[in-house]
C-alpha positions in Angstrom: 0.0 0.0 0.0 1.6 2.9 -1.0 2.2 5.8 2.0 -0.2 8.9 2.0 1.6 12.1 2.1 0.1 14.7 4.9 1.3 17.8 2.9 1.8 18.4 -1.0 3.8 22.0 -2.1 6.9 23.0 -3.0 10.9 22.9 -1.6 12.5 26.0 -3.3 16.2 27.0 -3.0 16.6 30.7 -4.9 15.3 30.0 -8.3 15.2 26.2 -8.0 12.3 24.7 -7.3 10.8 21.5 -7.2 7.0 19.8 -6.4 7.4 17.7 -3.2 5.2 16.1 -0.3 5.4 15.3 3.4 5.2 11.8 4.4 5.3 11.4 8.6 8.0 9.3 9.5 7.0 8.1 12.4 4.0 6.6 13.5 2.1 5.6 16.9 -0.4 3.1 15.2 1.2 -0.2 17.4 0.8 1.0 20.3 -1.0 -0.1 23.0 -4.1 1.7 23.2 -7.4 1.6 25.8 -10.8 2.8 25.7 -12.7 4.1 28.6 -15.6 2.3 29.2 -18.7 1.9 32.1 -17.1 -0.9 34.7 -20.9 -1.5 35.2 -22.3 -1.7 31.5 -19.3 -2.2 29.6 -20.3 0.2 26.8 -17.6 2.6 25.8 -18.0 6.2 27.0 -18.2 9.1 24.5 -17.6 12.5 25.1 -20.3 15.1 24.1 -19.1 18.7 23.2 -21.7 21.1 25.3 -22.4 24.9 25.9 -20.1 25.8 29.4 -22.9 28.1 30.4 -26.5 26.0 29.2 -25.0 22.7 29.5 -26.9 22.0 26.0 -25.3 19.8 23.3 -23.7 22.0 20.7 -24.1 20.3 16.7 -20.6 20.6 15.0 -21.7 23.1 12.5 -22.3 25.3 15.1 -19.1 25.2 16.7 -16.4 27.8 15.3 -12.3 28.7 16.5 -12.5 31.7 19.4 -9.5 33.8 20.2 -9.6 34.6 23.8 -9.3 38.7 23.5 -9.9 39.0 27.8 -11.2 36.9 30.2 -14.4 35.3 29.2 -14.7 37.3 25.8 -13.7 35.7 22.8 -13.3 36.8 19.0 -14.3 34.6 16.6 -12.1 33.6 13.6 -13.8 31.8 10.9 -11.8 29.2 9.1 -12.0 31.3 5.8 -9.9 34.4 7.2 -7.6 31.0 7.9 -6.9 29.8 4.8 -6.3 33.3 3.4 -3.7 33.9 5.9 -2.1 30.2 5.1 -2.5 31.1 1.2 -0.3 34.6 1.7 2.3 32.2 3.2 2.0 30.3 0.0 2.8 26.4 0.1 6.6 26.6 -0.3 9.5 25.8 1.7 11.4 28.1 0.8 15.1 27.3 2.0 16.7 30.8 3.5 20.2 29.5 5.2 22.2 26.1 5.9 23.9 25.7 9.0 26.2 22.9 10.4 24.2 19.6 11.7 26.2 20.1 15.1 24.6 23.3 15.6 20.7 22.6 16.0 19.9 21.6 19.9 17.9 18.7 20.1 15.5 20.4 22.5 14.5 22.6 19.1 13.8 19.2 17.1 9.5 18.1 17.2 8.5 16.0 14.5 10.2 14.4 11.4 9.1 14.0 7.9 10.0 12.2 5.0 10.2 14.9 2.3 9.9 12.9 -1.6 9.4 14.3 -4.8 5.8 14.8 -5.9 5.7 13.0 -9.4 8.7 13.1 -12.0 8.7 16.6 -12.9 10.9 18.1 -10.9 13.3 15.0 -10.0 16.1 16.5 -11.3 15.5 20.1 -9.3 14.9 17.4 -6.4 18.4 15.6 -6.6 20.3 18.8 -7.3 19.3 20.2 -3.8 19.3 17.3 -2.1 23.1 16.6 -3.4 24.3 19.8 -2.7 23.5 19.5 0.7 25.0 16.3 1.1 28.4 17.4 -0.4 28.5 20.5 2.0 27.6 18.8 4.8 25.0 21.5 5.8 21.5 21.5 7.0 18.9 24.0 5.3 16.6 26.2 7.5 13.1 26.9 6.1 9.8 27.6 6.8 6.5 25.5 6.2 2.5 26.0 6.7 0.8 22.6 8.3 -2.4 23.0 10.1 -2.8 27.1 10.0 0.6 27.2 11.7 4.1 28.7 10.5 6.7 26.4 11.6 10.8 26.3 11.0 11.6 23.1 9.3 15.4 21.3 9.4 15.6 19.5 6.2 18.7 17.2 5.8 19.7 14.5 2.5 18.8 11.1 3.4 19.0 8.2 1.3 17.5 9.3 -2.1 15.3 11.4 -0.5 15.0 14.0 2.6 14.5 14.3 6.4 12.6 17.3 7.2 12.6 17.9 11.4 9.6 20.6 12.7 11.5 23.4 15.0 10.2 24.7 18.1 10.9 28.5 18.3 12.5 29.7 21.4 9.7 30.7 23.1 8.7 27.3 23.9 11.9 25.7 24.6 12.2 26.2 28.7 15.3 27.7 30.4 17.3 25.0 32.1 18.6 27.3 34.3 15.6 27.3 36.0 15.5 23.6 36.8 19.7 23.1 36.5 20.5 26.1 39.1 19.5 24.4 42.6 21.8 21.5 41.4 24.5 21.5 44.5 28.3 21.4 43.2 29.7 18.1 43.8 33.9 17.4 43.1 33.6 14.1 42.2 37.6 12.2 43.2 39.5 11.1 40.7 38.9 7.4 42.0 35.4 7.5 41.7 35.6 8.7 38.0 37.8 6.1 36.9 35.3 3.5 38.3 33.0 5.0 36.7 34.9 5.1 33.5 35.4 1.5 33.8 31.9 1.0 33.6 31.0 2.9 30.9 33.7 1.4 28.9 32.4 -2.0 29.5 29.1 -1.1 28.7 29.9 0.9 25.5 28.4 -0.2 22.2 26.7 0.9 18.8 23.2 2.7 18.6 21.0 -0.1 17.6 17.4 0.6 18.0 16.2 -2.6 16.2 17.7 -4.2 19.2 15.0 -1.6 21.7 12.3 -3.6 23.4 9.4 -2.0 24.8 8.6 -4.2 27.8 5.7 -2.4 29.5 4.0 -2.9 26.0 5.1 -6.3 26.0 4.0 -6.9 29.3 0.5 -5.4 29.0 -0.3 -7.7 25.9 0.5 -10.6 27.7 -1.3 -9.3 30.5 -4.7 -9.2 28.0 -4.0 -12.1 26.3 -4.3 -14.3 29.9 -7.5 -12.5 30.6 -8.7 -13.3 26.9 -8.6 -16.7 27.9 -10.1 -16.3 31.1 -7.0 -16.1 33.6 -7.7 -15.3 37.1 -4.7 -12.2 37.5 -3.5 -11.7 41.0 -1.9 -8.5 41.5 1.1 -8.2 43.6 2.1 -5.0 45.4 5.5 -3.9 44.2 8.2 -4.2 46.0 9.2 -1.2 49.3 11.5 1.2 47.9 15.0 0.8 50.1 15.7 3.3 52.1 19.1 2.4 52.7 22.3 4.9 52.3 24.2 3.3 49.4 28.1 4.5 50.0 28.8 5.6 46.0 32.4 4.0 46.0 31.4 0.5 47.6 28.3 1.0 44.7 30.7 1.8 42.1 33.8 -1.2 42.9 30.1 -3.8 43.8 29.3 -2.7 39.7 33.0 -2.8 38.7 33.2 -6.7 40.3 30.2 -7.6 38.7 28.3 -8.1 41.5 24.8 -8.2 41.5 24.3 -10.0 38.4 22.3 -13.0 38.1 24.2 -16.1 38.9 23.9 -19.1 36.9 21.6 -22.4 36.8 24.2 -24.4 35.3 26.0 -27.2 37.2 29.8 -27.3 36.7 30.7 -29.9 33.9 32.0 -32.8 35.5 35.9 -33.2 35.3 36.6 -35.5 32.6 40.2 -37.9 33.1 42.1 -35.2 31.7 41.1 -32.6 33.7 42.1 -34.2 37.1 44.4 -33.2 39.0 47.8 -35.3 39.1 48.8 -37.4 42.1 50.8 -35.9 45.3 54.1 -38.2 44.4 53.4 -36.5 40.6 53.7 -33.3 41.6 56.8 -33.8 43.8 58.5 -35.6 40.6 57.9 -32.6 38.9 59.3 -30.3 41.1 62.5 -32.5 41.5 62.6 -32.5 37.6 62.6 -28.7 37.5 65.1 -28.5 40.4 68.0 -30.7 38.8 
């Protein structure tokens, strides 16, 4: 089945320009996913949308977007005056700088896109951009219209086509300093940091998220699937959190030692006739050997 894009328009760098379309690249559709429902009828519940002051039912026809002017008083905005706003910001993404990769915060990053060319015409503008890019290494900047709102877009080559990353503005990205600043400063000894160390090196690896599991999902299937088939479920209280006063370097050397990890089922192989140690007198031969 072949994807449906969520936007169609047009990436433009200068006076290159090219039809493309917006494809989400992620999606939330396995999931698990619960309805509310009456524990005594088992119907699902469904929300109704009613007026705050009457308390009467409100049809969707009669419902229109309200900009809060004061409290209590709204202005309305019809969906009309809308779509004339989104049409003077045309549907273009237009390209207006490149910056390094490095340079974009993650905090900034909100959604990704697949950006693909829309039909042939226009490959070639397509691959041009999407080459240059690569070769410089650069990220472009743009902007892009979805759902009546302006947004900055970070569009990067990938594969034969192109990652396109929704930006926050800084307005909505929070100051750290405000959570970061009650933080105590801690000097952390040298021995400490090289246990540390020690650790991390032995649990360093690759990024490999076709090896991620989601076990609460996991979990929660199985959990249905019992009472599909009629399972009694007992459920047991978790565990007291300790409240004891872990000493950090006894922690760190325990980790270091490997202690604390699961020890194993097996029974030690038996010692076959090779394996066995030799005789007292054997040993003392030996010894004599070595000494003359």
């Amino acid at each position: 089945m072949a994807a449906r894009s969520y936007w169609k328009g047009f990436l433009r760098l200068s006076l290159v320009s090219c039809p493309v379309a917006l494809y989400p690249a992620t999606s939330e559709s396995d999931k698990v996913h619960f309805h509310q429902i009456n524990a005594k009828t088992g119907n699902r519940i469904r929300y109704r949308k009613v007026d705050e002051e009457t308390g009467d039912e409100v049809e969707a026809d009669e419902i229109v977007k309200g900009y809060e002017v004061s409290k209590g008083h709204y202005l309305e905005v019809t969906d009309d005056e809308l779509e004339a706003v989104e049409a003077e910001a045309t549907r273009t993404i237009e390209i207006e700088q490149f910056v390094p990769r490095s340079e974009i915060d993650d905090l900034y990053n909100i959604r990704p896109y697949y950006i693909a060319p829309d039909g042939k015409i226009g490959a070639d503008a397509f691959a041009t951009i999407r080459e240059t890019m690569d070769a410089a290494k650069m990220v472009a900047i743009g902007r892009v219209v979805l759902t009546s709102r302006e947004h900055m877009i970070a569009i990067e080559p990938r594969g034969k086509g192109m990652v396109a990353t929704l930006l926050r503005y800084p307005y909505e990205v929070r100051d750290p300093d405000k959570v970061f600043d009650d933080i105590a400063d801690v000097n952390i000894g040298k021995d400490m940091l090289d246990l540390a160390r020690h650790i991390v090196d032995s649990k360093r690896g690759h990024f490999r998220p076709d090896k991620f599991e989601n076990r609460y999902e996991d979990a929660v299937k199985a959990l249905v699937a019992r009472k599909a088939k009629g399972e009694k479920i007992e459920v047991k209280k978790p565990a007291a959190a300790s409240s004891n006063v872990i000493n950090l370097m006894d922690a760190l050397k325990r980790s270091v030692a490997g202690e604390g990890k699961p020890k194993s089922t097996k029974r030690p192989a038996r010692r076959t006739a090779r394996s066995k140690k030799p005789s007292a007198p054997r040993r003392a031969a030996k010894r004599a050997n070595k000494a003359g």
